[in-house]
N, CA, C and O of each residue as an XYZ file, in Angstrom:
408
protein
N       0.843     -1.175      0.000
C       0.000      0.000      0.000
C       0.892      1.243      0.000
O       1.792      1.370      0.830
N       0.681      1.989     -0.765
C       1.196      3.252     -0.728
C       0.697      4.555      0.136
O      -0.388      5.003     -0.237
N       1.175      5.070      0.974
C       1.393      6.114      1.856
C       1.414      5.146      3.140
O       0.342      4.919      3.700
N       2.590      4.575      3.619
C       2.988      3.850      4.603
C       3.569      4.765      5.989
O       4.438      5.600      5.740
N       3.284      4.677      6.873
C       3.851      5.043      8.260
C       4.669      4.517      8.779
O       4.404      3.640      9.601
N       6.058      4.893      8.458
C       7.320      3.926      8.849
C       7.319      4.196     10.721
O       7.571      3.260     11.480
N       7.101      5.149     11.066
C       7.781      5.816     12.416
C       7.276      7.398     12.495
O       6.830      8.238     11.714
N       7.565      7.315     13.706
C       7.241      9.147     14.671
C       8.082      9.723     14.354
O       9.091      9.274     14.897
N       8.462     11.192     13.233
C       9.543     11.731     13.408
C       9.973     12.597     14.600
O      11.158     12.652     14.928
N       8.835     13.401     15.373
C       8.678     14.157     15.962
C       7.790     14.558     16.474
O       6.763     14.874     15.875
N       8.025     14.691     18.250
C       6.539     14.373     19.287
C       6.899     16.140     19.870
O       7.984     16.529     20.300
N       6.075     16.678     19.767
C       6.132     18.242     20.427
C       5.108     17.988     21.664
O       4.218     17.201     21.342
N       5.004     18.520     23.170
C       4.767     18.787     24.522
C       4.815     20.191     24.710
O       5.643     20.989     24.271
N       3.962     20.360     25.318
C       3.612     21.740     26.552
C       3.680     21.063     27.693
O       3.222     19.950     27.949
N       4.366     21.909     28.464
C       4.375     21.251     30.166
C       5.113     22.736     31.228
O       6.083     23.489     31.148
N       4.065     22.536     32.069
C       4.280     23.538     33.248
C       5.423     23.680     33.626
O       5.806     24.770     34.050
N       6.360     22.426     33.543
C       7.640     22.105     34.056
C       8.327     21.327     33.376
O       8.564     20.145     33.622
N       8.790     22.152     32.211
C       9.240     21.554     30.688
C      11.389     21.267     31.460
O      11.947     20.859     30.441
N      11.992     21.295     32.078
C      12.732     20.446     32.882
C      12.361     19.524     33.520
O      13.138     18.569     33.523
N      11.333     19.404     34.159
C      11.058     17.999     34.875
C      10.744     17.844     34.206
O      11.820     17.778     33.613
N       9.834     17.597     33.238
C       9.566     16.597     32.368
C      10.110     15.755     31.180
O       9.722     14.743     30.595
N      11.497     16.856     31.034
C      12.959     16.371     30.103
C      13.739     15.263     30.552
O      14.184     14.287     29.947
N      13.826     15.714     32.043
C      14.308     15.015     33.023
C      13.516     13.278     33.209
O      13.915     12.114     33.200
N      12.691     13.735     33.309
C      11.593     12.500     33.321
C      12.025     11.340     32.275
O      12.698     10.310     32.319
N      11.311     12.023     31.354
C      11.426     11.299     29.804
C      12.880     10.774     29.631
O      12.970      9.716     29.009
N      14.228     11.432     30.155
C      15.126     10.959     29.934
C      15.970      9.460     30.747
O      16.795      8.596     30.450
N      15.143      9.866     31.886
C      15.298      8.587     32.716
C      14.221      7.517     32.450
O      14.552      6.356     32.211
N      13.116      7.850     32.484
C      11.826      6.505     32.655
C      11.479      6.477     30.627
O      10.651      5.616     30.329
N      11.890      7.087     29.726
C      12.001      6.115     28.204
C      13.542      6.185     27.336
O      13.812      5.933     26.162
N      14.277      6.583     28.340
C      15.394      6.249     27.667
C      16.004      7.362     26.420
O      17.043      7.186     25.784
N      15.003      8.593     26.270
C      15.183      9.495     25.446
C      17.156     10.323     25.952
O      17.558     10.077     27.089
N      17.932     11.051     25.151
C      19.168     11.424     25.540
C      18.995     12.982     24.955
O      18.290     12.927     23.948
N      19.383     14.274     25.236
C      19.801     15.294     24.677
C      19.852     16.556     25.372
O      20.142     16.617     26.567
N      19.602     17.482     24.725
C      20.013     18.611     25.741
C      18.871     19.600     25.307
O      18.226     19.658     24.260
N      18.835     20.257     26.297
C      17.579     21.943     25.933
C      16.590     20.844     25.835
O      16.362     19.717     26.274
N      16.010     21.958     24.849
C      14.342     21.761     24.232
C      14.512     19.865     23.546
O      13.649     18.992     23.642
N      15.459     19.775     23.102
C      14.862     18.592     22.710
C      16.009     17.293     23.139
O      17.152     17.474     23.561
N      15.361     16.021     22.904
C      16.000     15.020     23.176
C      15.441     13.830     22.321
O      14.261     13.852     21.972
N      16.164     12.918     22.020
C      16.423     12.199     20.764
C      16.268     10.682     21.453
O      16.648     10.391     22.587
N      15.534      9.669     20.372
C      15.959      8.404     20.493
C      15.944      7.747     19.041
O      14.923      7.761     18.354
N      17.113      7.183     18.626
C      17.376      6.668     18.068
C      16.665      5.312     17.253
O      16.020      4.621     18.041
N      16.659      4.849     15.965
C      15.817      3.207     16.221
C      16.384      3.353     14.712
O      16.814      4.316     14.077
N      16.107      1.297     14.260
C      16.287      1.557     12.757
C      14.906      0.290     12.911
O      14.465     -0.222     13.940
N      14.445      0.048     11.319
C      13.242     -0.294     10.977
C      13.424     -1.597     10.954
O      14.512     -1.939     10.490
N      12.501     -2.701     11.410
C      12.900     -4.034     11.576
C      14.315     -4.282     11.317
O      15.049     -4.324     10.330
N      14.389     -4.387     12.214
C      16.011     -4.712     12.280
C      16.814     -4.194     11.654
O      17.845     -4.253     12.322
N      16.986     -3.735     10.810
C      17.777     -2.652      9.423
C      18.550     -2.128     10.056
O      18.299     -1.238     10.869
N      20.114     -2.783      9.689
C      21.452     -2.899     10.191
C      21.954     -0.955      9.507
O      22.405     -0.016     10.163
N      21.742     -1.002      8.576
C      22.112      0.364      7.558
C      21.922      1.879      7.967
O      22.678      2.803      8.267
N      20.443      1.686      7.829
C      19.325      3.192      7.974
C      19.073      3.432      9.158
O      18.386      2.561      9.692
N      19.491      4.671     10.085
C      19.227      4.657     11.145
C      18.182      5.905     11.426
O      18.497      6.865     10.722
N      17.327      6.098     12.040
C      16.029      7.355     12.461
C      16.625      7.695     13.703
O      17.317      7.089     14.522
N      16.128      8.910     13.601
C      15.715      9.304     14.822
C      14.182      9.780     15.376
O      13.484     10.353     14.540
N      13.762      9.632     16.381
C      12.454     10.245     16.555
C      12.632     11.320     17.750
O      12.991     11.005     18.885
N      12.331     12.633     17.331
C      12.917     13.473     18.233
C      11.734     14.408     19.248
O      10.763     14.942     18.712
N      11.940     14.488     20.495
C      10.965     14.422     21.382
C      11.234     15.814     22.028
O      12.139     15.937     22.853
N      10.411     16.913     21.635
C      10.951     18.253     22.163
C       9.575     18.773     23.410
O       8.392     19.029     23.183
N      10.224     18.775     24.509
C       9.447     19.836     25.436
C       9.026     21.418     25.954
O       9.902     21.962     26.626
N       7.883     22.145     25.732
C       8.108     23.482     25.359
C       7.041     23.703     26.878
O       6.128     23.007     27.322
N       7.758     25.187     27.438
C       6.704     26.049     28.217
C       5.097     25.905     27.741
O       4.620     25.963     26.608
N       4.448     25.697     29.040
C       2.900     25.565     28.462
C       2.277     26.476     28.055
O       1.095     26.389     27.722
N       3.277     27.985     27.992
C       2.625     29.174     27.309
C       3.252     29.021     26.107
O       3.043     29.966     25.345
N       3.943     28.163     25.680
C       4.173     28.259     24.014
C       3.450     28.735     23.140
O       2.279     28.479     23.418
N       3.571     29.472     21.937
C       2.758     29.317     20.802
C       3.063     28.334     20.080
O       2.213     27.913     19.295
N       4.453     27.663     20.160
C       4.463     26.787     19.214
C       3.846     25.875     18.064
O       4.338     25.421     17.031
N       2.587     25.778     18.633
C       1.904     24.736     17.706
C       0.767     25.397     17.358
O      -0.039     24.821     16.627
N       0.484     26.857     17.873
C      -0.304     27.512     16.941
C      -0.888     27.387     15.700
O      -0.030     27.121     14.859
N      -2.052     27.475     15.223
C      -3.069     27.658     15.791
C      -4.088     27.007     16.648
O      -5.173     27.326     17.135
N      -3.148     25.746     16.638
C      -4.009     24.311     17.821
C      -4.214     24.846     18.472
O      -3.661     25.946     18.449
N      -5.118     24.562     19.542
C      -5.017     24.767     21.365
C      -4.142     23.559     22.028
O      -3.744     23.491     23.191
N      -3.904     22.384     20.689
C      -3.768     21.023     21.823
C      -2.183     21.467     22.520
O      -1.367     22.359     22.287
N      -2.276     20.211     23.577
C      -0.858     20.815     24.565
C       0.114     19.470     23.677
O       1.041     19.110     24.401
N       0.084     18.752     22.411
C       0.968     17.870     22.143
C       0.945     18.305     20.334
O       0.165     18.985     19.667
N       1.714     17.836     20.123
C       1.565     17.694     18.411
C       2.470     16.677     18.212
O       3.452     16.711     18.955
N       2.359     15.072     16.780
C       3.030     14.236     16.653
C       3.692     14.692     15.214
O       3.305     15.624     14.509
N       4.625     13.932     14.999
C       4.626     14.596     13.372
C       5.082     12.830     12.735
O       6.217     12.356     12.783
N       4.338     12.411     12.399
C       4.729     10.612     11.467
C       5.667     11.011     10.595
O       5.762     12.124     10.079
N       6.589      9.763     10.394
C       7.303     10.067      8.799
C       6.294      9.299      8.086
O       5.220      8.735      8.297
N       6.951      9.482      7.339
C       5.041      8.902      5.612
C       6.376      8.868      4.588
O       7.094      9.842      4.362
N       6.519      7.701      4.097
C       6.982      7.002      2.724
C       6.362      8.293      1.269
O       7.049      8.973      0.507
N       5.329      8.214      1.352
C       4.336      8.774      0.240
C       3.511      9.753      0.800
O       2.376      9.282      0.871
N       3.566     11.362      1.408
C       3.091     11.665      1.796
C       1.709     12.094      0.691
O       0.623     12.117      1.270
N       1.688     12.342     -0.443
C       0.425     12.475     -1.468
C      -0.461     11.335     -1.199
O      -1.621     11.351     -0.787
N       0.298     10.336     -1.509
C      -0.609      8.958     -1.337
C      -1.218      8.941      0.378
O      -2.375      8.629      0.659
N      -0.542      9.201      1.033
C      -1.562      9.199      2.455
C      -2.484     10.114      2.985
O      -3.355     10.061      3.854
N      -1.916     11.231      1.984
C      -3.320     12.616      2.087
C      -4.502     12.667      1.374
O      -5.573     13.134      1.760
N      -4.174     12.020      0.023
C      -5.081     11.559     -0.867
C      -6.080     10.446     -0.163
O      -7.279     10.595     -0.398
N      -5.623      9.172      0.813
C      -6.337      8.579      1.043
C      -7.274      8.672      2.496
O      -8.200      7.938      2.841
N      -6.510     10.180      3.407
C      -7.239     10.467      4.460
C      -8.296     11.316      3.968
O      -9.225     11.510      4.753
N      -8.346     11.808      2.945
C      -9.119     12.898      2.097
C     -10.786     12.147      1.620
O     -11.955     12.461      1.841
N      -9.931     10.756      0.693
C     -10.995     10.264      0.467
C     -12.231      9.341      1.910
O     -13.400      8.974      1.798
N     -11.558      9.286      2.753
C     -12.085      8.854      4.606
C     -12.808     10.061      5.128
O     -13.264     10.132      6.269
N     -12.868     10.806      4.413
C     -13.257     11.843      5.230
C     -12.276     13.098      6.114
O     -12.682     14.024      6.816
N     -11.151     12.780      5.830
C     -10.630     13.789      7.373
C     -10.335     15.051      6.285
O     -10.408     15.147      5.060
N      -9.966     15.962      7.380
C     -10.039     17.445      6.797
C      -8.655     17.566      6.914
O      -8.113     17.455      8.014
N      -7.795     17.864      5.512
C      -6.612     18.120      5.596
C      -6.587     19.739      5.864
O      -7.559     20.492      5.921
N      -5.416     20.007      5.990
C      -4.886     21.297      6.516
C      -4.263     21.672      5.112
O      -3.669     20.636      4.813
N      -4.074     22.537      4.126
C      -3.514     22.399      2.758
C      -1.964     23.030      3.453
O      -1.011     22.732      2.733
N      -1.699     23.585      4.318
C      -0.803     24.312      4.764
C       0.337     23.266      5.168
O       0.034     22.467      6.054
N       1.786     23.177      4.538
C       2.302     21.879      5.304
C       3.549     21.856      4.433
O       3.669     22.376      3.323
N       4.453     21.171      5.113
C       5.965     21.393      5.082
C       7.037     19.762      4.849
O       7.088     18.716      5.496
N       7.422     20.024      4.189
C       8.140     18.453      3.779
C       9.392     18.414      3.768
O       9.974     17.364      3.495
């Protein structure tokens, strides 16, 4: 099938206490980095070669960051085919955003 979801590239957070919660994440899932963001590593069934990262950034809960959401998280998937997976959330019904960055 075309427009496949290999992996999470990138998980965005709001948090009252965007250090403790760096802190957190870095001890209880194993995430590593510094500041705003911190990194974990993976490759795709087993795939000795290609390595990802999925990168996990924590922001003040007054962020605008993810503006114009209200939500306090945003995920960002990697997508093989991103046409082919917009095309087919389109035809499901969901409401794409035409606004968007690759």
């Amino acid at each position: 099938m075309r427009g496949r979801i290999p992996g999470i590239g990138d998980s965005f957070l709001k948090s009252a206490d965007p250090k403790q919660t760096r802190e957190w994440s870095s001890k209880h899932l194993g995430l590593a980095g510094k500041g705003l963001v911190l990194v974990r590593p993976w490759r795709e069934n087993g795939e000795t070669q290609e390595k990802h990262v999925t990168v996990w950034s924590v922001f003040p809960a007054a962020s605008k960051c993810m503006d114009p959401s209200p939500a306090p998280f945003m995920i960002n998937y990697m997508v093989d085919e991103v046409d082919a997976i917009l095309e087919r959330l389109k035809l499901e019904g969901v409401k794409i955003d035409e606004k968007r960055s690759e």
